[in-house]
N, C-alpha and C positions, 0 to 999 in steps of 0.2 A: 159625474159632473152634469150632464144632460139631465139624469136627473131632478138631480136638486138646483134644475134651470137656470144653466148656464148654456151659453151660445158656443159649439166646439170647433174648435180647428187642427186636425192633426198632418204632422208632418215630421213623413218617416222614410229612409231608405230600403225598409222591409228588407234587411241585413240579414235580421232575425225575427223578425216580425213577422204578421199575417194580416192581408187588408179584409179580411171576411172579420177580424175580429175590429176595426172599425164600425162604430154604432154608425147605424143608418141618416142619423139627421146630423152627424157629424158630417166636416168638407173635409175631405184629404188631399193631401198634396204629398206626391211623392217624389222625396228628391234627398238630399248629404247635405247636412249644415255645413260641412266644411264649404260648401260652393255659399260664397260669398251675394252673386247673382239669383240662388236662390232664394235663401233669406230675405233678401231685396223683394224680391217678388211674392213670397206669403204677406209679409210687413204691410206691401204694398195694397196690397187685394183684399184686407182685411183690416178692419177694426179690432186691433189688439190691445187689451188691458194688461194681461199678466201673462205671464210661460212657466208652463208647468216642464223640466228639463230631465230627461230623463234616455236620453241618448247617448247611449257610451257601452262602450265593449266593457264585460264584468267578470270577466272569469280568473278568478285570481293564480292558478295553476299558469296556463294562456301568458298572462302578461309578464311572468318570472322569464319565459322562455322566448316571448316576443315585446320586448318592453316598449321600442319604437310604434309599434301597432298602436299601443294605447294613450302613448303619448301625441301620435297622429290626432288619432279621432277623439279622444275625451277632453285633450287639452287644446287641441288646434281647432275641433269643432265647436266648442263652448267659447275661444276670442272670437271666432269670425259673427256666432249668434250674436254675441254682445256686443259687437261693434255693429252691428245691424240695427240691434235695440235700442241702442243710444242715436242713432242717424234719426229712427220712427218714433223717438220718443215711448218707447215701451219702457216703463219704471220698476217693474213687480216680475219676479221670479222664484219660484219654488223649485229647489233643485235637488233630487233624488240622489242624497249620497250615501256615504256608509260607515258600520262600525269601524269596518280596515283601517279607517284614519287614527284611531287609538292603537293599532298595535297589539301587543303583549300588554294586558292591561292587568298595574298595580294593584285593582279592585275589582270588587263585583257586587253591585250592579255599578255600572260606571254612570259617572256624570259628565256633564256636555264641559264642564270645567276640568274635569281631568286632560293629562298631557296627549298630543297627538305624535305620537311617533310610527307609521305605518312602517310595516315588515315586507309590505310586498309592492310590486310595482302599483299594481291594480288600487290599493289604498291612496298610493303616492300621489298618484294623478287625480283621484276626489281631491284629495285635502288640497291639492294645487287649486281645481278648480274651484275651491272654498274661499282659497285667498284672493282670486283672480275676482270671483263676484263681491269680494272685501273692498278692494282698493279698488271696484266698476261705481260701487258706493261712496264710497268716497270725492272718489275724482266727478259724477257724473248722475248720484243723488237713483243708482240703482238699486233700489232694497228688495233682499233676497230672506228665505229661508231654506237651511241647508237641513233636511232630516235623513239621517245615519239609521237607514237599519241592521237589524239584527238578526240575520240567517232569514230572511223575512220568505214567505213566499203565503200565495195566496189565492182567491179571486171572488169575482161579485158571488154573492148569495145567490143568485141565479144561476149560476151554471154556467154563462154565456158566455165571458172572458175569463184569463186566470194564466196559469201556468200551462205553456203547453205542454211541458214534456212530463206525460203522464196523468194529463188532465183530461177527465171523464166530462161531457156535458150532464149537466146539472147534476154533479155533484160538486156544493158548493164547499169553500176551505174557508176559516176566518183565518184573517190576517195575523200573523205573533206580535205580541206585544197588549201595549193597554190602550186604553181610549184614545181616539187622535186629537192631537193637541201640538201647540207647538212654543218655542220657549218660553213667552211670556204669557201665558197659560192661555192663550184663545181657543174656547170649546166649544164646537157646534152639536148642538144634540142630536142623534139620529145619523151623524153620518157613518160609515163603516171604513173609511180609509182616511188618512193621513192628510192626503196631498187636498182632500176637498175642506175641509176645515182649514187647512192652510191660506186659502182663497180670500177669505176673510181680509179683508183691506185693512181690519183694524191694525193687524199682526205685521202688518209692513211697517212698523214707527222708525227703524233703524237696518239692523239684520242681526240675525240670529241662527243657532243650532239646535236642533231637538233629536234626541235619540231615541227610536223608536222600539221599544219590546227591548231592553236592556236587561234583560233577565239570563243574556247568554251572554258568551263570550266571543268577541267579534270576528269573522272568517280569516285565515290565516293561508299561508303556502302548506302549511303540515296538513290541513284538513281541506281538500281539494274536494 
């Protein structure tokens, strides 16, 4: 994003995270969206356009055996953000979800109009948070894009960020799947991730879902 010159802001509870891998002329702010007075205070301190959402416990084995956990923080962290957003007038959200929301799926490759039946806790709670940025649209004129990947893993070409577990500095991974893009086909040339073509103001007209690298079959409890 800094990159391709935008102004950054992140804000993380370094759960799981690392602040060494925050870029430098980013501001960070480290705190749990579930805290309400938090949120209040990034909102405040900053000039926010859009939130890129990508805060939530992901491990689908994890959530079968602790499903309260993820109902905590993915579901209860994502209303407290949006009631925050809607208080600051933040309108634009791109929000990092997953194939899990399909389930056992009918076909392959699947499309964004195929049925959502998730199989595991960890799915359940995206697709809630799906509905939840649905009806924040609705009632409150928040336009979102939800993009679902697929086994995805990744990091910059540079080496710098990525996957840590098992991640070499500069050895770079590209991302699975195809060009980023998002439902209603906005393509930015040159980008290498998703979430930065999603930025695009144009791609906010409504809300939508984009499946990214649908070439596999979505993560399930059998393949942990």
């Amino acid at each position: 994003l800094i990159d391709n010159g935008y102004d950054v802001v992140v804000a993380d509870n370094l759960e799981t995270g690392f602040r060494k891998a925050v870029h430098p002329k980013a501001r960070f702010y480290e705190g749990d969206i579930r805290n309400k007075e938090f949120c209040d205070h990034v909102f405040s301190s900053e000039k926010i356009d859009a939130v890129i959402h990508f805060a939530a416990n992901s491990q689908v084995g994890e959530s079968m055996v602790n499903p309260l956990k993820y109902y905590d923080n993915n579901l209860g962290g994502t209303r407290t953000m949006l009631q925050s957003m809607i208080e600051h007038g933040v309108k634009y959200i791109v929000f990092s979800s997953t194939a899990a929301t399909y389930g056992e799926p009918e076909r392959v490759p699947i499309l964004e109009t195929d049925p959502t039946r998730p199989t595991n806790c960890y799915g359940d709670t995206k697709l809630a948070m799906e509905r939840m940025f649905y009806w924040a649209f609705v009632a409150h004129g928040i336009h979102f894009v939800a993009l679902r990947y697929f086994n995805a893993c990744g990091a910059h070409m540079s080496g710098k960020i990525g996957e840590a577990d098992g991640f070499r500095p500069g050895r770079g991974i590209r991302l699975h799947g195809g060009r980023p893009e998002i439902g209603n086909g906005v393509f930015v040339p040159g980008q290498r991730f998703p979430r930065s073509a999603s930025l695009s103001f144009s791609g906010f007209s409504s809300s939508s879902q984009s499946n990214q690298g649908n070439s596999r079959r979505p993560p399930s409890e059998k393949r942990v």
